[in-house]
N, C-alpha and C positions, 0 to 999 in steps of 0.2 A: 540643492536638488541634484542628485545622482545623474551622470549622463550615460546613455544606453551606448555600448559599444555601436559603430560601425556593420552591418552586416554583411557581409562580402561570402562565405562560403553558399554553396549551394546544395540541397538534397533534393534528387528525381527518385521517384518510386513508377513503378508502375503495380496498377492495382484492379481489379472485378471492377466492372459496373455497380456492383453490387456495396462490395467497399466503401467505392466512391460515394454512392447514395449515404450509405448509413454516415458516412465523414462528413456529408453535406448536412443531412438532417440533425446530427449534431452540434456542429458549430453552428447552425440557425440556430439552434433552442439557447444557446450559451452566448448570443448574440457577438460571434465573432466569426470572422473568414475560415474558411479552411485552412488554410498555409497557419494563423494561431491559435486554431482549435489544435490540429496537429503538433505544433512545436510544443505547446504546454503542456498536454498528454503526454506525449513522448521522454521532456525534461520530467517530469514528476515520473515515471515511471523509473527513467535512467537514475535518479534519485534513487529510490526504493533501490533495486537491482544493488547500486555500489554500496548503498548502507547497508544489505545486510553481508555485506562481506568485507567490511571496515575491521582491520585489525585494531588490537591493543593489546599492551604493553603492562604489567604488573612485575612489583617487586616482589621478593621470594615469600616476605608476610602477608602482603594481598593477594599473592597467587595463593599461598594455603587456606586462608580465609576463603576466597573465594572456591576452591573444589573444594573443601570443608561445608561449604552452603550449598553447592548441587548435589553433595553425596547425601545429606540432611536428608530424613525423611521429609515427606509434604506434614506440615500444619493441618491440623483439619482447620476447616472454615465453616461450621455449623449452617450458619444462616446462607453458603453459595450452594452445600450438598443440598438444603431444602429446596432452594431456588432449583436448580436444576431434576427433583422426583417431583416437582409440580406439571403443568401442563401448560405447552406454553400457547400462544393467541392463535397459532395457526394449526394444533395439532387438532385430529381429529376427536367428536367427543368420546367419550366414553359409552359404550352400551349397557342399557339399563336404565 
């Protein structure tokens, strides 16, 4: 079993009455405290943020492959163009 580091640093915010509301009324529904409603939001978003600015690295043959594939035209995909001139569940109907 994994042990959880230690917690020792500290983060103050100060925030709306209003904030605070909606941060309370969320961590109720997710049946957790505020302090890790917050911290989880928070890590999962800091997550996202640095993934998509994660470098990498390619040798000079998957570097050409690679821009050789984003210079590519698009593929069609028949059955996504259909999906998408269809109508989807929330658009409005059609008159007539």
């Amino acid at each position: 079993m994994a042990s959880n580091p230690p917690r020792t640093s500290k983060l103050d915010l100060r925030l709306s009455p209003e904030a605070k509301a909606r941060l309370n009324a969320a961590a109720h529904a997710r049946h957790q405290t505020v302090s890790q409603f917050v911290l989880e939001s928070a890590l999962v978003r800091a997550d996202e943020t640095l993934a998509e600015r994660q470098r990498f690295t390619l040798d000079a043959a998957r570097w050409t492959a690679f821009m050789t594939a984003l210079d590519a035209p698009p593929r069609a995909l028949p059955r996504l163009e259909r999906l998408f001139r269809e109508a989807g569940p929330f658009d409005p109907p059609e008159p007539g």
